[in-house]
C-alpha positions as a LaTeX table, in Angstrom:
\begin{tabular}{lrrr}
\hline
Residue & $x$ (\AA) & $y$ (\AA) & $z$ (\AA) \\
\hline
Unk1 & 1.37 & 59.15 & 19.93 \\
Unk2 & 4.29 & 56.29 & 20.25 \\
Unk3 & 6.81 & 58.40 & 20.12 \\
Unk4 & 4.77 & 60.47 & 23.23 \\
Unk5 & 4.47 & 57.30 & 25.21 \\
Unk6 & 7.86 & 55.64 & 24.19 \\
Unk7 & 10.39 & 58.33 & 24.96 \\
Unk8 & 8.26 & 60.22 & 27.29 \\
Unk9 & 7.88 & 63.46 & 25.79 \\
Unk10 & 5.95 & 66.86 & 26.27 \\
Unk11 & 4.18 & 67.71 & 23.55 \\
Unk12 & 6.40 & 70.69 & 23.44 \\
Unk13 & 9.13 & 68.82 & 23.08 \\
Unk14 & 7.77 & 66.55 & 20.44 \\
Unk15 & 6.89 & 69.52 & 18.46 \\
Unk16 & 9.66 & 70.80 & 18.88 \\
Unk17 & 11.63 & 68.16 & 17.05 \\
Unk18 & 13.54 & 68.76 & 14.30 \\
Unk19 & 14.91 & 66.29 & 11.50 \\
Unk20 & 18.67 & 66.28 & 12.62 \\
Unk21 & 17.64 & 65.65 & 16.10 \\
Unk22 & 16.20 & 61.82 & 14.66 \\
Unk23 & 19.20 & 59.33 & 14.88 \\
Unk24 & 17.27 & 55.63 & 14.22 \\
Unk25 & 20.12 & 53.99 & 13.78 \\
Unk26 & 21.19 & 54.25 & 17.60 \\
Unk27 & 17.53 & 54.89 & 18.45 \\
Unk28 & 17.46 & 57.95 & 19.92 \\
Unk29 & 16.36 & 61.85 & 19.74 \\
Unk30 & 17.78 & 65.06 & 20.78 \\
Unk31 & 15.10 & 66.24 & 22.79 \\
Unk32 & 15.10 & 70.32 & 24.14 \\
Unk33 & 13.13 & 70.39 & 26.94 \\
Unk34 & 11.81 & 72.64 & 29.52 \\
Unk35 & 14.41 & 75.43 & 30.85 \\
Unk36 & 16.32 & 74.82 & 27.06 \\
Unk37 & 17.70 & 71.91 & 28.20 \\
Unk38 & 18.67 & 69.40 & 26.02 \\
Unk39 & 18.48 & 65.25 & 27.13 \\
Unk40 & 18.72 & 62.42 & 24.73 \\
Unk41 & 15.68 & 59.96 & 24.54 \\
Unk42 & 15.51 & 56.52 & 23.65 \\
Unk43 & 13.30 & 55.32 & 21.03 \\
Unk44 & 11.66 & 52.16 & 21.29 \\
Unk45 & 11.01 & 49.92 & 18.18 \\
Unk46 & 7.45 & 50.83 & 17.90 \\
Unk47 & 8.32 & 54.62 & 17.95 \\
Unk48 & 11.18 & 53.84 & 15.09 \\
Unk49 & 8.50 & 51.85 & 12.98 \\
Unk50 & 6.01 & 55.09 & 13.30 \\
Unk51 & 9.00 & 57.48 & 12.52 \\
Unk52 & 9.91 & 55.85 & 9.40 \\
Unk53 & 6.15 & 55.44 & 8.31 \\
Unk54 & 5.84 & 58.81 & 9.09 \\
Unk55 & 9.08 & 60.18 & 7.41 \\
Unk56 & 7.70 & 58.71 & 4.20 \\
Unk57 & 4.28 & 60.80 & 4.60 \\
Unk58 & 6.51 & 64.33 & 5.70 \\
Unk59 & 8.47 & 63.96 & 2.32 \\
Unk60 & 5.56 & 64.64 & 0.67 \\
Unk61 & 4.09 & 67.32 & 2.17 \\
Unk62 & 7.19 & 69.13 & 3.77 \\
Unk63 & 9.64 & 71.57 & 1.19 \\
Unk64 & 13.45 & 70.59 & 0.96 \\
Unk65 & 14.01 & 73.48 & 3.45 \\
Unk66 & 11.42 & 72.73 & 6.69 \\
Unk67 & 13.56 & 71.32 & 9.34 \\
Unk68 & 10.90 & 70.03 & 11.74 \\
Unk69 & 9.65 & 66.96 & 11.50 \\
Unk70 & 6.01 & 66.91 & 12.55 \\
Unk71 & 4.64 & 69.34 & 9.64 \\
Unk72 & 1.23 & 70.23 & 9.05 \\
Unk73 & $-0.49$ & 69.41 & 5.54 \\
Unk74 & 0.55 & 72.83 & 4.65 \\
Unk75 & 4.09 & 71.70 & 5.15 \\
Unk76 & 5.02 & 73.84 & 7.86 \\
Unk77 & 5.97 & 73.20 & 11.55 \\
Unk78 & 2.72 & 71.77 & 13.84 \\
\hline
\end{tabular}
């Protein structure tokens, strides 16, 4: 839900997000968006904080393979 808020994203969009499109170290995501386009959104600390607690959960459920990065508990894209 921060990530929603924070970087103002469809739920398409977040969804849509896969691992490579993550950079926290500039704090931003590649975000595809309605039409295929693509715009870069900021991520706010909050959002990073939640990403990296999340990340820690995904490696766990998600195989080496899965590229997105909201996965279901069956490991596969939401």
């Amino acid at each position: 839900m921060e990530l929603l808020y924070s970087a103002g994203l469809r739920l398409a969009e977040l969804v849509g997000l896969d691992l490579n499109d993550l950079d926290l170290r500039d704090a931003s995501a590649r975000v595809t968006g309605k039409g295929a386009k693509t715009r870069v959104a900021p991520l706010g600390r909050m959002a990073r904080a939640a990403l990296r607690a999340w990340l820690e959960v995904r490696g766990e459920l998600a195989g080496p393979t899965e590229p997105a990065l909201f996965v279901s508990r069956a490991g596969r894209r939401l």
